[in-house]
C-alpha positions in Angstrom: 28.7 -21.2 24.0 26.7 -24.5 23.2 22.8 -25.1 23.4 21.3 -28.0 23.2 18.3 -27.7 20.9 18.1 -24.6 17.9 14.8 -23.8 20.0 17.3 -22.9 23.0 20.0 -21.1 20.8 16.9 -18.3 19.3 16.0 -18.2 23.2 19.5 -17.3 24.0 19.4 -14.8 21.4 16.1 -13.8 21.9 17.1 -12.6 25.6 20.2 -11.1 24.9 18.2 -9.1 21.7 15.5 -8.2 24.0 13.4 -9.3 21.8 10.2 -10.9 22.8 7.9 -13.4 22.1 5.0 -10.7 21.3 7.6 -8.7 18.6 8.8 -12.1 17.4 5.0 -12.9 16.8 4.4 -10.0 14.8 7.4 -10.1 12.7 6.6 -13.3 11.7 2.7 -12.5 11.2 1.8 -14.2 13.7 -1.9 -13.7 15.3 -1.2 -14.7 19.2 2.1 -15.1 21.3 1.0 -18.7 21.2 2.4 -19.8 17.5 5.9 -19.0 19.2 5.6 -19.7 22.4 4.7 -23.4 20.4 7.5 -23.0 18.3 9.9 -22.7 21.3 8.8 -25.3 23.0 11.4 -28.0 21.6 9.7 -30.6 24.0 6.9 -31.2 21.8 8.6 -31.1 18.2 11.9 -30.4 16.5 11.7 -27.0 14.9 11.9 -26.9 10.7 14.8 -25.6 9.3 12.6 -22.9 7.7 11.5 -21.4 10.3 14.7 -22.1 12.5 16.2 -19.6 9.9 12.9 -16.9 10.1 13.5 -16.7 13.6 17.3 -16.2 13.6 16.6 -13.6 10.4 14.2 -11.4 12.5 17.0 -11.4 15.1 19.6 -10.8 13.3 21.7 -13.8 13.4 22.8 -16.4 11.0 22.6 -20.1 10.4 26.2 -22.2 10.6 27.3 -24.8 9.8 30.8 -25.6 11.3 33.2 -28.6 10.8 33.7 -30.2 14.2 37.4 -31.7 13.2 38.6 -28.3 11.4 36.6 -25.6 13.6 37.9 -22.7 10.9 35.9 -24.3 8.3 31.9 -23.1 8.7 29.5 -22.2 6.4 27.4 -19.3 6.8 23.3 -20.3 5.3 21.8 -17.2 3.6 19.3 -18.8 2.7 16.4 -21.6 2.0 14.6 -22.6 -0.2 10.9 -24.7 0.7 10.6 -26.7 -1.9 13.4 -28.5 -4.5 13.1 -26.8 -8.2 12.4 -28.9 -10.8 14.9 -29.9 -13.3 
């Protein structure tokens, strides 16, 4: 399956979770419905990759990163980090 935006992918995911805006909201901390209901939205801005991967954690589902030519090759993202460590 193929989504256009990460934003429509977590919705995907979301719906087939059951799991809805108001329990993604307070997983994340989240005061209102309205930070994710924002955050979904990808008409108004290009989700960041850290939250991309809060939202797939609290769903259960990873971050990949496949090769396009060799489709057998992917990476599977565990992790981010915010901010580059100092040398």
């Amino acid at each position: 399956m193929d989504a256009k935006s990460i934003e429509e992918a977590l919705r995907i995911f979301m719906k087939d979770k059951h799991i809805t805006q108001t329990k993604m909201a307070g997983e994340l901390g989240y005061k209102t419905v309205a930070g994710i209901t924002n955050r979904l939205d990808s008409s108004k801005n290009s989700m960041r990759f850290d939250m991309a991967y809060k939202f797939a954690n609290v769903i259960g589902c990873d971050l990949v990163l496949r090769d396009r030519e060799n489709p057998e090759k992917e990476i599977v993202i565990r992790g981010y980090k915010s901010k580059p460590e100092d040398n």
